[in-house]
Residue frames as qw, qx, qy, qz and C-alpha x, y, z in Angstrom:
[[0.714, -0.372, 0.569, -0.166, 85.59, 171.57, 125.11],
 [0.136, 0.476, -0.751, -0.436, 87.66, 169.14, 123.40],
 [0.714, 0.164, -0.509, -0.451, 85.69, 166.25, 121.41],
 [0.785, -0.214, 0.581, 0.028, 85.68, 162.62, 122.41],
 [0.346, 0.499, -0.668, -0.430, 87.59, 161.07, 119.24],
 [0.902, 0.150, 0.339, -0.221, 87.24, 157.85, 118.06],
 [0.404, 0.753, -0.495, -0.156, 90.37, 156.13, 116.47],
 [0.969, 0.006, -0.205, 0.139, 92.56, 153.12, 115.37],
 [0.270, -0.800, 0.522, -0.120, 95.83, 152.59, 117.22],
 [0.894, 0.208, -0.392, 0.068, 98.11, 149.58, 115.79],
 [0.486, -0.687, 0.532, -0.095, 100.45, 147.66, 118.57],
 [0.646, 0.139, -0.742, 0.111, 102.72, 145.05, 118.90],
 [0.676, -0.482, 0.438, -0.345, 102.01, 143.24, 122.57],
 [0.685, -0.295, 0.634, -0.203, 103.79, 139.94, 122.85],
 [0.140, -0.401, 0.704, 0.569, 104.37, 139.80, 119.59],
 [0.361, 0.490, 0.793, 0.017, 101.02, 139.79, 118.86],
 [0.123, -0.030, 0.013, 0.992, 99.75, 142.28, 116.40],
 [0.160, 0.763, 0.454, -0.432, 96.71, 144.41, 117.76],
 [0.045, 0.417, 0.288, 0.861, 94.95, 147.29, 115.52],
 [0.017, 0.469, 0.628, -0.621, 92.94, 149.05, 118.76],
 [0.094, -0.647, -0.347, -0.672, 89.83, 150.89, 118.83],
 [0.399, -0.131, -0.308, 0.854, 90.36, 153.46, 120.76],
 [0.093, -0.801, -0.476, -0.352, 88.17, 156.18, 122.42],
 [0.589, -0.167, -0.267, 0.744, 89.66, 159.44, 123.70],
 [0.080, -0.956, -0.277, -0.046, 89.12, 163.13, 125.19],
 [0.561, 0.168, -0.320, 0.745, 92.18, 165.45, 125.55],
 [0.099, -0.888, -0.145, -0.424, 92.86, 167.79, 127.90],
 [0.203, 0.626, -0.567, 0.494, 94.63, 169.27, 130.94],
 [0.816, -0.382, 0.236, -0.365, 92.98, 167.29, 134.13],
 [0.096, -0.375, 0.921, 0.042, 95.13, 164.30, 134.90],
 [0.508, 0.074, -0.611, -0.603, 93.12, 161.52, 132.55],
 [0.702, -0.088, 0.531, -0.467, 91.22, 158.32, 133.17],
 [0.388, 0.199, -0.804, -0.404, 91.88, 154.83, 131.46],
 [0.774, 0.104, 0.335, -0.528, 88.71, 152.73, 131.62],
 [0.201, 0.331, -0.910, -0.150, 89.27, 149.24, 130.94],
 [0.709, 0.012, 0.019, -0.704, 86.05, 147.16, 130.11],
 [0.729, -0.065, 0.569, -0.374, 84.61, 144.05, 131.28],
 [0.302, 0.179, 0.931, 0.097, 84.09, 140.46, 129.48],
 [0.139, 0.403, 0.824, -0.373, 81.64, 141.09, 126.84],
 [0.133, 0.938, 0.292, -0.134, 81.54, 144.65, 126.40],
 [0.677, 0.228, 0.191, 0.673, 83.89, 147.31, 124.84],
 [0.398, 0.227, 0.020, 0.888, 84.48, 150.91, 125.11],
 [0.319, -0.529, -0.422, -0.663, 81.15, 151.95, 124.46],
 [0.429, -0.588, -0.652, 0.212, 80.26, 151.10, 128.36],
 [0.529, -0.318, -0.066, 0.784, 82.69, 154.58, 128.92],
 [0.175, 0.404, 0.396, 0.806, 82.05, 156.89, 126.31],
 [0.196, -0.736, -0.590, -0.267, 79.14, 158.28, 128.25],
 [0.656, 0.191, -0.030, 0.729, 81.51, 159.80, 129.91],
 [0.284, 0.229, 0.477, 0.800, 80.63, 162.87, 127.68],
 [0.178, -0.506, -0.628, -0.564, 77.92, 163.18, 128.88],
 [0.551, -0.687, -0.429, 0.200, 78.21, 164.10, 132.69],
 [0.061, -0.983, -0.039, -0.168, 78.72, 167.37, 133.62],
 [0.633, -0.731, 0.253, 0.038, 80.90, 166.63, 136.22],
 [0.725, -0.317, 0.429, 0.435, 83.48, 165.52, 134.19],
 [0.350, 0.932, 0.009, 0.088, 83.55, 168.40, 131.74],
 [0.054, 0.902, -0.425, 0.042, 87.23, 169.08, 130.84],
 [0.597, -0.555, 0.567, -0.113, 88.67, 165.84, 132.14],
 [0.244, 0.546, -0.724, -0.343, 90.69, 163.66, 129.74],
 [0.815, -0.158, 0.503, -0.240, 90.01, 159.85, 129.10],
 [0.275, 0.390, -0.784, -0.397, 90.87, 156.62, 127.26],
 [0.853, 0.137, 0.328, -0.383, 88.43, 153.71, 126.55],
 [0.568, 0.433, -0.401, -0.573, 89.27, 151.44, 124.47],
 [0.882, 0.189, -0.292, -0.318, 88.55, 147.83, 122.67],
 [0.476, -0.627, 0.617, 0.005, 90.52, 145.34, 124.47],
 [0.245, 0.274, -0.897, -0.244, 92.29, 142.00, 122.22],
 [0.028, -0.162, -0.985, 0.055, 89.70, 139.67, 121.32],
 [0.111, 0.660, 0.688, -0.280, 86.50, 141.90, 121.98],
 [0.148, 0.831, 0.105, -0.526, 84.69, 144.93, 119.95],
 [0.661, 0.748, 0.005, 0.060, 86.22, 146.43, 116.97],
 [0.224, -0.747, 0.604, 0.165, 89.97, 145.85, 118.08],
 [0.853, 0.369, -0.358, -0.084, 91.72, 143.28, 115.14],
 [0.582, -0.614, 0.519, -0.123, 94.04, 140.78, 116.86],
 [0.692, 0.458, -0.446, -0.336, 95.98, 138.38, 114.60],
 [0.391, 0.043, -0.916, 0.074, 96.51, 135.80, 116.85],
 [0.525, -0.469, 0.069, -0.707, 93.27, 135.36, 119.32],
 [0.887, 0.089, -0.420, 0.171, 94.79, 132.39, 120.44],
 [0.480, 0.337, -0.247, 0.771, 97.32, 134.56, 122.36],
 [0.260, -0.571, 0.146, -0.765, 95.11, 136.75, 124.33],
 [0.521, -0.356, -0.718, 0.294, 95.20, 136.42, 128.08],
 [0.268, -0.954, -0.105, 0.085, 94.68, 138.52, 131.23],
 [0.654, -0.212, 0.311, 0.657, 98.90, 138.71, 130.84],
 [0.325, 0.227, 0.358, 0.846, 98.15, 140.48, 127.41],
 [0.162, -0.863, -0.373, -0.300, 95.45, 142.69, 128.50],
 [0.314, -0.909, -0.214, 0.174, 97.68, 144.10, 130.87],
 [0.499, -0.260, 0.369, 0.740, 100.98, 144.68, 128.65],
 [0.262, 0.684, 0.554, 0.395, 98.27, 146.12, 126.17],
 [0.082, -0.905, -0.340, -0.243, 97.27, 148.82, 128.55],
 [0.583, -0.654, 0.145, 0.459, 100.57, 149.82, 129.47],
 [0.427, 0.099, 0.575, 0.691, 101.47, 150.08, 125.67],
 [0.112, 0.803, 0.370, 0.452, 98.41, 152.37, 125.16],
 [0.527, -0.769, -0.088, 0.350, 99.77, 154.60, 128.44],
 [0.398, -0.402, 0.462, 0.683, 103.37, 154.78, 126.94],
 [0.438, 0.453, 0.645, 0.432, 101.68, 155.63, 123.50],
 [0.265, -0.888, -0.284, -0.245, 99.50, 158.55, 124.82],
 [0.377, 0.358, -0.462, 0.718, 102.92, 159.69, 127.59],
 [0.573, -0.639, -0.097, -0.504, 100.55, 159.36, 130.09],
 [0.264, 0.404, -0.736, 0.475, 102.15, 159.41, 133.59],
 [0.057, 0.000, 0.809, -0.584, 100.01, 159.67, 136.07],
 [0.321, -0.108, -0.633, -0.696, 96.37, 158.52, 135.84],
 [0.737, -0.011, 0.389, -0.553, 92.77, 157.52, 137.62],
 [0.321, 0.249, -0.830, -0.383, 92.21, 154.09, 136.50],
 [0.745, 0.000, 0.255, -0.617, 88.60, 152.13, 136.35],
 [0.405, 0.153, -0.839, -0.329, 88.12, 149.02, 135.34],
 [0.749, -0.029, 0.092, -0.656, 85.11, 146.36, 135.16],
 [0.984, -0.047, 0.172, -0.024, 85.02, 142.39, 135.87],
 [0.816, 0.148, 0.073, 0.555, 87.90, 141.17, 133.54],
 [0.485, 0.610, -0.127, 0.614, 89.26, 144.75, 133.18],
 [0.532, -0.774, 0.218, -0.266, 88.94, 145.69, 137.08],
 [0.914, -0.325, 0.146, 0.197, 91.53, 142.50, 137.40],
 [0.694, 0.336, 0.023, 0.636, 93.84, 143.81, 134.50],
 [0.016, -0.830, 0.155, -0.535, 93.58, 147.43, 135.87],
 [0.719, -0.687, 0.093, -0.032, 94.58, 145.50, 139.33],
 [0.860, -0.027, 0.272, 0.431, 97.60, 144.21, 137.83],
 [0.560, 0.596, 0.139, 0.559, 98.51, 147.23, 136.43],
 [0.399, -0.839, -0.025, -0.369, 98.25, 148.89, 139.19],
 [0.931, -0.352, 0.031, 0.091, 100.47, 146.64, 140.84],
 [0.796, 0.131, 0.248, 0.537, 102.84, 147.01, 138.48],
 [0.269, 0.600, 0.179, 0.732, 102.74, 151.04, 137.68],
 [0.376, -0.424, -0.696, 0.441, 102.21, 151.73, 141.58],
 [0.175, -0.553, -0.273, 0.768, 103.35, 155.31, 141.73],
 [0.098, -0.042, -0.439, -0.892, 101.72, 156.43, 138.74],
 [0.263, -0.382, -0.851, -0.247, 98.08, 155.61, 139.54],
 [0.185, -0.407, 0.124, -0.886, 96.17, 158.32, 141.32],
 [0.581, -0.160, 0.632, -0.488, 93.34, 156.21, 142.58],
 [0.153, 0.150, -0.888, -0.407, 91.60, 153.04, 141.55],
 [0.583, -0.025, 0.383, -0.716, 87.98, 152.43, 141.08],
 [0.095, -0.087, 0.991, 0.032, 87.31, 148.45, 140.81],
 [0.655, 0.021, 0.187, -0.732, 83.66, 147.59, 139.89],
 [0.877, -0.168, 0.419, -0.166, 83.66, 143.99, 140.95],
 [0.517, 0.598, -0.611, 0.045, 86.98, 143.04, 138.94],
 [0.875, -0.323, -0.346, -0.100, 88.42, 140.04, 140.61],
 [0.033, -0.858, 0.300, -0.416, 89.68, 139.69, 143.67],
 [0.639, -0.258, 0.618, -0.379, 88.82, 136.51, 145.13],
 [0.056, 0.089, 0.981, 0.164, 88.38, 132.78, 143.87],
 [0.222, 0.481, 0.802, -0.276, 84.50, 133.61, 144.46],
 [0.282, 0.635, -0.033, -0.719, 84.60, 136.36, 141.82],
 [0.094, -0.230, 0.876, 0.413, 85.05, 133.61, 139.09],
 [0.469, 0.197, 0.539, -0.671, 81.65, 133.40, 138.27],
 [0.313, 0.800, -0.138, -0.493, 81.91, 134.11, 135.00],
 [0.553, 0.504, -0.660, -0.075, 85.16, 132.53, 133.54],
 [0.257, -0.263, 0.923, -0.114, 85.18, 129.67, 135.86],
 [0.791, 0.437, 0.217, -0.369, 82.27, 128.24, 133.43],
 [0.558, 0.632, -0.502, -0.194, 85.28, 127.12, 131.40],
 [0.031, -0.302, 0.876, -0.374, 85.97, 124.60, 134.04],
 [0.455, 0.098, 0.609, -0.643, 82.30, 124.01, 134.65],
 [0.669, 0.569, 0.236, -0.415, 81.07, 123.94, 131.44],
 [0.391, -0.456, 0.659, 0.453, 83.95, 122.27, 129.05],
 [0.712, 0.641, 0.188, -0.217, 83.88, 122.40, 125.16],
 [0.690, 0.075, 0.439, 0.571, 86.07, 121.28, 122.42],
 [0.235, 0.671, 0.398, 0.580, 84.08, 124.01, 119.85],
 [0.158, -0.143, -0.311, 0.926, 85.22, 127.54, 121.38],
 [0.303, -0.119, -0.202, -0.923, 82.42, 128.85, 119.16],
 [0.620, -0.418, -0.634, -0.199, 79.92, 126.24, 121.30],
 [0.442, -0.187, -0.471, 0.740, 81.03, 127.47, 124.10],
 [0.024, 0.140, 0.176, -0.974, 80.29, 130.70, 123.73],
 [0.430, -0.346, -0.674, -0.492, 76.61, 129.63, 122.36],
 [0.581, -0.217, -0.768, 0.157, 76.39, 128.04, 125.20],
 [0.427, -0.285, -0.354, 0.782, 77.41, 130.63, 127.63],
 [0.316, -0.066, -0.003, -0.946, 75.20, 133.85, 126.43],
 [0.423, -0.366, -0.669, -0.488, 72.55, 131.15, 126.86],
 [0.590, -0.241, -0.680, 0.364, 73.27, 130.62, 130.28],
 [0.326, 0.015, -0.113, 0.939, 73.97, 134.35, 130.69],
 [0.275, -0.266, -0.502, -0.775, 70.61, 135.30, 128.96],
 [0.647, -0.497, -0.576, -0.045, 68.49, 133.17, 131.44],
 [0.383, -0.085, -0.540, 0.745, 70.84, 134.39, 134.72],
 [0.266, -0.715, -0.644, -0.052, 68.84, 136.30, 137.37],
 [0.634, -0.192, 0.059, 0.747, 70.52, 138.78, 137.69],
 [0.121, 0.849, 0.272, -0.436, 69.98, 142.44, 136.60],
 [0.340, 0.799, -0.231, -0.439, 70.50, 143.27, 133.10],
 [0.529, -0.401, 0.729, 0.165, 71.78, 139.67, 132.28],
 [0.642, 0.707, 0.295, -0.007, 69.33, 139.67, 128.85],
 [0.107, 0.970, -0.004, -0.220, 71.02, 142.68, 127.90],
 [0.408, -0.535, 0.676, 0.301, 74.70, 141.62, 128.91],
 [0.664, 0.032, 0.745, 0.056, 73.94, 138.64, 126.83],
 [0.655, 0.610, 0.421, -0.149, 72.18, 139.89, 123.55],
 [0.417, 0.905, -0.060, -0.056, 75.11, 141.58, 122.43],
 [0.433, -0.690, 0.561, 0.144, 78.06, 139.32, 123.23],
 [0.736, 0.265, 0.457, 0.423, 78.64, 137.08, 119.87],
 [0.534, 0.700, 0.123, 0.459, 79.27, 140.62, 118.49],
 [0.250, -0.916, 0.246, -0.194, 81.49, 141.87, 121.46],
 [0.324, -0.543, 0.763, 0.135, 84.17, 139.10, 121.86],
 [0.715, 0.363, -0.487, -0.345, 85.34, 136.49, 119.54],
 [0.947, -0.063, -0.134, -0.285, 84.85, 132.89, 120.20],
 [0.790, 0.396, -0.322, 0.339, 88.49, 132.31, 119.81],
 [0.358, 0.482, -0.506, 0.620, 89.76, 134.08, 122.61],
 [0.601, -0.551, -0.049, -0.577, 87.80, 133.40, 125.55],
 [0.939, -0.055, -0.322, 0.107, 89.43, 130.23, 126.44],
 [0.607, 0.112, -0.256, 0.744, 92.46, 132.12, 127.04],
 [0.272, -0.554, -0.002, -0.787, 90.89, 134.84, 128.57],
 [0.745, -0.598, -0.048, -0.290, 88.62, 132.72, 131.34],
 [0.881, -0.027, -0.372, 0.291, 91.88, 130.30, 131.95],
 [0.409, 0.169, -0.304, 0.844, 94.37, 132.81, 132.91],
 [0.370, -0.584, 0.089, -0.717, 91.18, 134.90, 134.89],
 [0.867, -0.424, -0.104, -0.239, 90.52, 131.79, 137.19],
 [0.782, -0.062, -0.392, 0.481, 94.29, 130.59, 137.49],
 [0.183, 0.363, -0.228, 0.885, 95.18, 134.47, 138.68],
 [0.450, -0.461, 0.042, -0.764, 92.02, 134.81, 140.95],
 [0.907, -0.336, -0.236, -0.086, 92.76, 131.18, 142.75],
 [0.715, -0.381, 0.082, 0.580, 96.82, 131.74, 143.15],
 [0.501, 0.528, 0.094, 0.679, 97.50, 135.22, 142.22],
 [0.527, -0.241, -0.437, 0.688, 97.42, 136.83, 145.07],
 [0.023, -0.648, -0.303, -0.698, 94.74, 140.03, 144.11],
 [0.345, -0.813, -0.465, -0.066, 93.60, 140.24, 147.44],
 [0.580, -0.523, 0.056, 0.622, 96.89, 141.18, 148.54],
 [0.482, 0.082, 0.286, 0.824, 97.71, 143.55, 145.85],
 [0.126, -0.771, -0.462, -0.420, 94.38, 145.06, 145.82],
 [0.491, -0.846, -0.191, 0.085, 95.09, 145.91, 149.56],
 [0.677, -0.334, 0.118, 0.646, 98.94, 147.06, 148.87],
 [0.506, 0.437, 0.197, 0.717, 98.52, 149.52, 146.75],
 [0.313, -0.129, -0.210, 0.917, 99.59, 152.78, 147.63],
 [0.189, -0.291, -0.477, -0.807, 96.49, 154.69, 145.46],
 [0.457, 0.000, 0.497, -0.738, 93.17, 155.72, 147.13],
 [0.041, 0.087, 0.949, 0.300, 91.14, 152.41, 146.45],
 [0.554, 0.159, 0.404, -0.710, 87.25, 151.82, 145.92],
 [0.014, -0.039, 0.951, 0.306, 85.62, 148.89, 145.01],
 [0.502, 0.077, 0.154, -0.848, 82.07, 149.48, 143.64],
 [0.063, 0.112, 0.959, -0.251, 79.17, 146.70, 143.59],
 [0.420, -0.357, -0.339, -0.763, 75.75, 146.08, 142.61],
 [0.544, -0.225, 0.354, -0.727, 73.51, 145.36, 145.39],
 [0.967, -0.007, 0.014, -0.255, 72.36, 141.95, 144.56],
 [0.785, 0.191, -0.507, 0.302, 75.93, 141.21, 144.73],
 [0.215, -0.660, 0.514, -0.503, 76.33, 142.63, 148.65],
 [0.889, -0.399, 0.223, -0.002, 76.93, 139.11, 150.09],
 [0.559, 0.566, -0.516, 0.318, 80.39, 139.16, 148.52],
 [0.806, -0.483, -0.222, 0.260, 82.15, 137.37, 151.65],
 [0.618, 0.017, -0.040, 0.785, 85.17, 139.84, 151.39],
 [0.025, 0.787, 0.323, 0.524, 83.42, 143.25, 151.38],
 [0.345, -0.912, -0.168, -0.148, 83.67, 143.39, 154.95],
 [0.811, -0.186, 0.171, 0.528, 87.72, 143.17, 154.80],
 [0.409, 0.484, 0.390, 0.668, 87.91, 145.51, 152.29],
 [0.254, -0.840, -0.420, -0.234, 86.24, 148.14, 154.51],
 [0.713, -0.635, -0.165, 0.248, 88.32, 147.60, 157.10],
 [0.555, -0.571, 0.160, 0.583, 91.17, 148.24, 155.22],
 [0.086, -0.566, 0.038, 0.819, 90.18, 151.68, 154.40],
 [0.135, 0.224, 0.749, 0.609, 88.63, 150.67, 150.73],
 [0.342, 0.167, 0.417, -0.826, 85.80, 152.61, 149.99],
 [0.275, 0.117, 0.952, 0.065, 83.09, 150.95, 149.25],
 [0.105, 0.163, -0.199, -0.961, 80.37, 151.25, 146.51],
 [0.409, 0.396, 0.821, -0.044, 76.85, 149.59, 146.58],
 [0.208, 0.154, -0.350, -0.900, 75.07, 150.55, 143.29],
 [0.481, 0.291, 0.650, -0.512, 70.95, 150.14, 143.71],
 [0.851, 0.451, 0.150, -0.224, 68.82, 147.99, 141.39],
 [0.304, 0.811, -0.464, -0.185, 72.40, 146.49, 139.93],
 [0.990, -0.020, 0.055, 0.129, 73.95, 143.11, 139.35],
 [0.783, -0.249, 0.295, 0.488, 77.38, 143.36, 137.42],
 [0.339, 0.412, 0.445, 0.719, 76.72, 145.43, 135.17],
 [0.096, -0.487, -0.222, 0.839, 76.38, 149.25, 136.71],
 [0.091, 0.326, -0.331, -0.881, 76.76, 150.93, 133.46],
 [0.202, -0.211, -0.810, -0.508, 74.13, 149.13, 132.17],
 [0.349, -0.481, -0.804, -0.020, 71.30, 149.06, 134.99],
 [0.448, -0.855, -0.044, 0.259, 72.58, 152.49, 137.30],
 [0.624, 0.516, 0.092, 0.580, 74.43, 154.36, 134.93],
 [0.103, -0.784, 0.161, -0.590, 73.81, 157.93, 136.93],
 [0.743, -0.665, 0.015, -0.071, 74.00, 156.41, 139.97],
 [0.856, 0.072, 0.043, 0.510, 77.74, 154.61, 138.69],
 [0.432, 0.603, -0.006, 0.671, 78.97, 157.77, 137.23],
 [0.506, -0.788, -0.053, -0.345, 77.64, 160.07, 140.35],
 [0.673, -0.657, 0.287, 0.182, 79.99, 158.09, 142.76],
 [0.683, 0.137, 0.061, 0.715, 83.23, 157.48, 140.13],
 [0.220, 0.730, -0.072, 0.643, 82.85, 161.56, 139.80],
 [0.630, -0.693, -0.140, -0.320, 82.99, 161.85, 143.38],
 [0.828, -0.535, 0.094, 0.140, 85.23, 159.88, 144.36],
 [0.629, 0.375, 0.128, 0.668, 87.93, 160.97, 141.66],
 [0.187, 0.744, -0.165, 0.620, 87.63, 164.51, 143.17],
 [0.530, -0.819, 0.135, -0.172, 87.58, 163.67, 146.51],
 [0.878, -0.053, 0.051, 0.472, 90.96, 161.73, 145.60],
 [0.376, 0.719, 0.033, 0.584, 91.81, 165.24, 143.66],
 [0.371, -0.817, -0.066, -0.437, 91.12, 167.02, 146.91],
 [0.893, -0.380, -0.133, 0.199, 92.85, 164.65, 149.21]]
């Protein structure tokens, strides 16, 4: 079975220049690009590797501008805009046509937008509470709520807030985010998540796309007001037990268990 690798991958996006870190399986199965949350970085994916069920089956993971061990020489620059011309540049890097595509909080919104944009290439799409809604701004509307001159107070500020949150695995989330995203790019990061998730129209794209959809969910978040819309039209729907926002952290088997599922029952379809 072929390795997971681990490698650098220089871009230009937007005339910014990126040096990714990049995590990757080859093979002949039609892949999976996993595109991580606020916070966190590859590593949520990698495990991967470790479920049977997905023995043979190709993936990318990898550092997104501004978080993890990707270099970014202007972090000033990074928005949801460049997260999703990124991951279209790592696609067309890799000649990947057609593809499964996860993605988590901030990267469930860029994988929506790619999606949008790469319709008929996307097999299915599995959302785990990426935004969708104005009420999914929990997160990066704290740049509105919480206003700072000092990006790098900010983000103090915010893993404190995070740290304290009630919320399953919100320590965790927290203890390891001054060394998962730099200080510098968050601003641009929460701005352009809240201006796209108040007048960007996600719900509608979420529900136009051609691709089998599923939006998965921890359980302490099942009062999302939109869940039961989403049902209707035909989304399936994932609750993941004992889980806030963070599956892969709290209900890892339980997370993986239904993406492997629901990727073959897309295969199957």
């Amino acid at each position: 079975m072929p390795e997971v690798l681990k490698e650098r991958l220089p871009l230009r996006v937007r005339d910014v220049g990126l040096d990714l870190s990049l995590a990757r399986r080859a093979g002949d199965a039609a892949p999976i690009l996993f595109l991580h949350g606020f916070g966190s970085t590859k590593e949520d994916y990698v495990d991967i590797a470790r479920y049977p069920a997905f023995d043979g089956r190709p993936f990318i993971a990898y550092d997104a501008p501004g978080c993890g061990a990707t270099a970014c020489d202007d972090l000033s620059a990074v928005s949801i805009p460049l997260l999703v011309e990124t991951a279209h540049a790592v696609l067309d890097h890799h000649r990947i046509e057609r593809f499964h595509l996860v993605g988590h909080s901030m990267g469930g919104l860029t994988a929506l937008l790619l999606a949008h944009a790469l319709r008929e290439r996307v097999l299915s799409f599995i959302d785990i509470e990426g935004n969708v809604a104005p009420e999914d701004c929990f997160l990066s509307r704290q740049i509105v709520d919480y206003p700072a001159d000092d990006p790098e107070a900010f983000l103090d500020a915010f893993i404190e807030r995070a740290w304290h949150a009630p919320f399953h695995s919100s320590a965790l989330y927290a203890a390891s985010l001054r060394h998962k995203v730099r200080a510098a790019a968050v601003r641009g990061i929460f701005t352009s998540m809240v201006e796209l998730s108040d007048h960007g129209g996600l719900m509608t794209k979420f529900l136009g796309l051609p691709c089998r959809r599923m939006f998965m969910y921890g359980d302490q978040n099942a009062t999302l007001s939109y869940l039961p819309r989403l049902q209707d039209a035909g989304v399936s729907l994932a609750r993941i037990r004992q889980s806030g926002h963070f599956p892969m952290y709290s209900n890892p088997a339980e997370m993986w268990q239904r993406i492997a599922a629901f990727i073959a029952s897309s295969e199957a379809a």
